[in-house]
N, C-alpha and C positions, 0 to 999 in steps of 0.2 A: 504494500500500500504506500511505497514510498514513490516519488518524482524525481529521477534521477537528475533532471537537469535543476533543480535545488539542492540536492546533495551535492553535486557537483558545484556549484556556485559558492554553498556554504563550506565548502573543504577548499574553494581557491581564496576565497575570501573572510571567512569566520575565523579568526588565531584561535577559538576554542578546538578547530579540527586541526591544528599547525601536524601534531603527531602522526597523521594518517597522510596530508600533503606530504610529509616528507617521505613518505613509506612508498607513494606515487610516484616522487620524481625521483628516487633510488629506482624503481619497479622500470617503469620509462628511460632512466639512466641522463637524464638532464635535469637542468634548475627552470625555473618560469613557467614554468608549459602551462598550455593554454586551458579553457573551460570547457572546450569540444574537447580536448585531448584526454582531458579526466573523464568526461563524459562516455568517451568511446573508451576505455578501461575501464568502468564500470559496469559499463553494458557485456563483457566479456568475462571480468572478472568480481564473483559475488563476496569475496575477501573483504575487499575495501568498503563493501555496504555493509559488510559486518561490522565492519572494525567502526562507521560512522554510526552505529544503534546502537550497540557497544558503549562506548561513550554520552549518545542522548539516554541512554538506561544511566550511566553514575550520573547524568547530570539533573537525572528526571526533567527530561523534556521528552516527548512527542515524535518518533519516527514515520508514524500516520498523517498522511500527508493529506489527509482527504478534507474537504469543508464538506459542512452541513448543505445537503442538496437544497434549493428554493423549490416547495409544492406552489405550483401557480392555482390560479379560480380556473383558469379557462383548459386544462390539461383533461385528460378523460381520468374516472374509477383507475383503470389499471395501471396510470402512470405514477398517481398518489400515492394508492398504496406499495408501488414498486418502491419510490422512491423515498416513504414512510418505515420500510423493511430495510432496502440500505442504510438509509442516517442511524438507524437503531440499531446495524448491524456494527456502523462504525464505530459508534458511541461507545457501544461494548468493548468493543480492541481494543480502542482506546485505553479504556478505564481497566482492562486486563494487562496491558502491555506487557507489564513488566515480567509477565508468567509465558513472555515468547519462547524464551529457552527454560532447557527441564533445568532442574535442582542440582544437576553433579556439581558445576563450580560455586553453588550459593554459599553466602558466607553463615549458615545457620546455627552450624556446629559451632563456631569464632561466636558468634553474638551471643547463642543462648547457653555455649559451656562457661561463656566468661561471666554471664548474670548468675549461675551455678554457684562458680567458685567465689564470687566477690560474696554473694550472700553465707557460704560456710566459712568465710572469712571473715567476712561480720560477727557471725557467731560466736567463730572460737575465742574473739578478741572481748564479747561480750562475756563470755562462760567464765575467759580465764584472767578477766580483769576483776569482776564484779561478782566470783561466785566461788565454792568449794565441789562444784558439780562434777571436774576432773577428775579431783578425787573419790568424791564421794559416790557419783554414778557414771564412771569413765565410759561403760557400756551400752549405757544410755546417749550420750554424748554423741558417739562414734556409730549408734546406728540411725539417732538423728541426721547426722549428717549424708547416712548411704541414703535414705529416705528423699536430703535433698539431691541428690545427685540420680535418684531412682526420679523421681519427677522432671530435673530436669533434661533427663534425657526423653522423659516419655513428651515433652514440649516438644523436644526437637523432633521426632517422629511426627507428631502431629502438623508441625509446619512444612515438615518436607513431602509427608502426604497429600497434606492439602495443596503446595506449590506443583505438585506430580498431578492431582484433579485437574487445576486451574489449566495448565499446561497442555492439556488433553484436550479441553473445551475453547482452547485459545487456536488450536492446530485446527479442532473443527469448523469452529466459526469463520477462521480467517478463511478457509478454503471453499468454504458458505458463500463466503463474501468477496472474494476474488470471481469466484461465479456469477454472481451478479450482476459485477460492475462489469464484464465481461458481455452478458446480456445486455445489460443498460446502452454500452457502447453500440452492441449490434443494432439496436430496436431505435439506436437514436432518442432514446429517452431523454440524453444531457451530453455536452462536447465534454472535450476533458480539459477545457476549462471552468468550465462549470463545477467540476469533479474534485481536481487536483489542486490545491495551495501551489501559489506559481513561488517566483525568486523573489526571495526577502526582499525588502525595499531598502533601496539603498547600496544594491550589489549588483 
């Protein structure tokens, strides 16, 4: 769902892409090169569109390139609701994005084993500042804390399940929705200007 000739534009001109420009003009083996020229490596090679969602993922921005379709008064039943079905279809992506790729490199283990260990860190600092409970119920102590570590690992199971759902339903949809707009084009429902967000202003 992305506009290559914006991606292209944003990676010759955005310094937030500088990293992926430079991975281009090593890939092409020159410095400068032009906004067709990235254009036509993109169109060839799907690398460098990774590597530019890639980046709108940490940056949380938007690789969906699509605007909301205008329903006109004077269009017929089947083009509204056509048209009613894509914006809702896009809407969705959108708001899914981030679940485009599965779980293997997510950082879930790093977030929720360090909220794990910072809270039995808490603890211990609480127990063996402010208490005799080391000594007194050392056993107790130490299965408390497998308990937090038995929870937090059952979190992380949970998030990386649900990120493996999302992920499933993002694969469906988008390919729901690449059908469509595919339709739309054939049927002449809307141009692709219409469809597609053009080049930043200002580039």
């Amino acid at each position: 769902m992305i506009n290559i000739k914006r991606v292209a534009h944003q990676l010759k001109y955005d310094g937030m892409y500088n990293t992926v420009l430079i991975e281009i003009e090593e890939k092409l083996g020159k410095e400068d090169i032009s906004v067709d020229e990235i254009e036509e490596l993109l169109a060839k090679d799907e690398y460098f569109v990774w590597e530019y969602k890639e980046l709108n993922r940490y940056g949380e921005l938007s690789s969906v390139h699509a605007k909301k379709l205008e329903i006109k008064d004077d269009e017929s039943s089947i083009i509204k609701e056509f048209k009613e079905k894509l914006n809702e279809n896009v809407q969705k992506l959108k708001n899914i994005e981030m679940f485009e790729v599965d779980s293997k490199n997510s950082a879930y283990s790093i977030w929720i084993g360090s909220a794990g260990v910072m809270v039995i860190f808490m603890m211990h600092n609480i127990i063996a500042l402010f208490s005799e409970l080391y000594r007194t119920h050392g056993a107790w102590v130490y299965i408390s804390y497998a308990l937090v570590m038995a929870l937090t690992y059952k979190m992380y199971r949970k998030a990386k399940d649900n990120h493996e759902n999302q992920h499933v339903n993002y694969k469906v949809l988008h390919k729901e929705t690449r059908q469509l707009i595919k339709d739309g084009f054939e049927h002449n429902y809307f141009t692709n200007e219409e469809f597609f967000q053009g080049i930043p202003n200002g580039q």
